[in-house]
C-alpha positions, 0 to 999 in steps of 0.5 A, a space after each residue: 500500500 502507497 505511503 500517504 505523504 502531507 505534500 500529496 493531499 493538502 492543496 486547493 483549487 484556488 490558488 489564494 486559499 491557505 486551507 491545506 496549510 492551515 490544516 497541517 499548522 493545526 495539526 502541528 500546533 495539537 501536535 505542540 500541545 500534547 508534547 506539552 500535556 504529557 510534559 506536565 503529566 510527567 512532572 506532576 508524576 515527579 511530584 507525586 512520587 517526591 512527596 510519596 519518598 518523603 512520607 516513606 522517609 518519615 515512615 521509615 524514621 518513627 519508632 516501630 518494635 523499640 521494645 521488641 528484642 532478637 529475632 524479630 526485632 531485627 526483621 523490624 529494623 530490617 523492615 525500616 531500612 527498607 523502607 528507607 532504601 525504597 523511598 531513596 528509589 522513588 526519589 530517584 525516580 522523581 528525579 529521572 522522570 523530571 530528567 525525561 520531562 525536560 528532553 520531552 522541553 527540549 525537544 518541543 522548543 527545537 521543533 517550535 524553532 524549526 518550525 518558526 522560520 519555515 512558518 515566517 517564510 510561508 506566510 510571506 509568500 502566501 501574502 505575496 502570491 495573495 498580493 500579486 494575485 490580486 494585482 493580476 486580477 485587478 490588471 486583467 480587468 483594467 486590460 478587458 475594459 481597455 479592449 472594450 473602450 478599443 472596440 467601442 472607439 473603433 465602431 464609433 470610428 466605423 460608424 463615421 467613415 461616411 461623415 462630412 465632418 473631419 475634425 469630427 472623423 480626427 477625433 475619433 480616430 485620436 480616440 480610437 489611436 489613444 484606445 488602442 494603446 491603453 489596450 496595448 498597454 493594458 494587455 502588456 502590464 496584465 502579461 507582465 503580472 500574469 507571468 510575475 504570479 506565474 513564477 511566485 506560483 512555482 515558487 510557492 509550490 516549491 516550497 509548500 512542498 518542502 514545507 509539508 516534508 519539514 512538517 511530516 518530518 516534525 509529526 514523525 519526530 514528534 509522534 516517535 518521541 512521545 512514544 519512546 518517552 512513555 515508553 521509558 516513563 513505563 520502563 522506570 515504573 516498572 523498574 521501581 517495582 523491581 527495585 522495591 521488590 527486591 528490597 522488601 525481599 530482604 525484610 521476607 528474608 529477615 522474617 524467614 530468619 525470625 524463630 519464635 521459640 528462639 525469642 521466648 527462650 531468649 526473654 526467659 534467659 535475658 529477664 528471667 527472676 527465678 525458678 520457684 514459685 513462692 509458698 503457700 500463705 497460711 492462716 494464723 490466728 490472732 489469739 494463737 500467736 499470743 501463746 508460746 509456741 509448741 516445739 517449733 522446728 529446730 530449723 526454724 525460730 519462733 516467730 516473735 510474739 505480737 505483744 509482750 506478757 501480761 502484766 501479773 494483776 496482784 503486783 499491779 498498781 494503780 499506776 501502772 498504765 499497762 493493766 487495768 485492775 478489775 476489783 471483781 474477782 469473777 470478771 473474765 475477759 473471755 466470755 464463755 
């Protein structure tokens, strides 16, 4: 199938019409603003991964398992570090997709440069072939009515051959002399115009062509090097998922390495307090501890009383603040 070409297909039956052009100047201009639309597209992408390696950084920064210990504490550490490594990689990738949006810049602005000076030149000739065109069309018809007013003064010339009146005959024939080199005339600056818009016409046509080559050239760029740098911004995002996948990995690997039992058996021996629970709390009456104690065990002393002896009431006196005497002597303390 036959490659189709902007130089084939973008002309027009009038010759002053620019409608082609345009639509190829339209094209590039769309062409123009999509380069700039996935430029900011990419930025924002940048930013959008700059603040997300920040939050990781800060994520990566706050305490998680400070009192954890051993094994799993490691995993945790581990699980940080990470982290930390991975937010390092977005930052780097906000960086190389800035870098890519800046050639995406780069390019746009050569192109629009190129693109200038071919424009400038164009819309010079297109005022010219407009001009001259007008020009041609404006001498044509000065040239028609000038062989109008020939003819005319020639028939009036015919009509009058038969008259008595000569100045009236000389003067009509100095009109249709005069008649006859406005005409020459006419017919003489209307080829002169015709074969001056004849050779703008071909130049014209030159560098249309040229133009739309430059043009398709620039579409063709243009097309390849938005296609090539989502291909890249596809790349990098792919390849940052490798990176933190690899990454985490080293945090699976730790937790592979963390054994339960290892960090019981490791707070047992690094807190452990002892190894027998404590005895029993027996029940001790109050009124039996005021008593001497049996034969305590030889091993063990007896506990001390929890207050002294009684004082003896027949060596009381009434001094004595430590006993109360009672004068009736079948009061008792316990009751029966």
């Amino acid at each position: 199938m036959k490659n189709l070409h902007f130089k084939d297909f973008f002309w027009n039956a009038d010759l002053t019409s620019t409608g082609g052009y345009d639509a190829i100047i339209q094209y590039l201009s769309d062409g123009k603003r999509t380069c700039k639309e996935v430029e900011d597209f990419m930025k924002a992408r940048a930013s959008v991964e700059e603040k997300y390696a920040k939050d990781l950084l800060g994520l990566s920064k706050k305490v998680c398992g400070h009192n954890e210990m051993n094994t799993l504490k490691r995993s945790m550490d581990m699980l940080k570090l990470q982290t930390e490594q991975v937010s390092l990689t977005h930052l780097q990738l906000a960086q190389s997709m800035r870098d890519e949006a800046k050639k995406l810049e780069e390019f746009k602005e050569r192109q629009k440069e190129a693109r200038k000076k071919i424009e400038q030149h164009m819309d010079a000739l297109h005022k010219q072939k407009t001009s001259q065109f007008k020009r041609t069309m404006d001498s044509k018809k000065a040239y028609e009515q000038k062989c109008r007013d020939k003819e005319e003064a020639e028939q009036n010339v015919n009509r009058n051959t038969n008259t008595s009146n000569t100045k009236h005959i000389e003067k009509l024939n100095s009109k249709a002399q005069q008649a006859k080199q406005n005409a020459e005339e006419a017919d003489r600056l209307y080829q002169q115009n015709v074969s001056t818009l004849a050779k703008l016409r071909e130049d014209w046509l030159k560098e249309h062509v040229q133009a739309c080559e430059v043009f398709e050239t620039q579409s063709s760029e243009r097309i390849s090097a938005l296609r090539n740098t989502m291909w890249t911004h596809l790349n990098q995002l792919s390849q940052q998922c490798v990176t933190s996948d690899e990454l985490y990995e080293e945090v699976r690997k730790s937790l592979e390495q963390c054994d339960i039992q290892e960090d019981i058996e490791h707070f047992v021996n690094l807190r452990r307090t002892g190894d027998k629970p404590p005895g029993p709390v027996l029940y001790e009456n109050f009124y039996n501890a005021q008593k001497p104690p049996a034969a305590a065990p030889a091993s063990r002393q007896p506990p001390p009383p929890r207050r002294g002896p009684l004082p003896d009431p027949t060596q009381n006196s009434r001094d004595d603040p430590h006993y109360s005497v009672v004068q009736d002597a079948g009061y008792s303390v316990i009751q029966y």
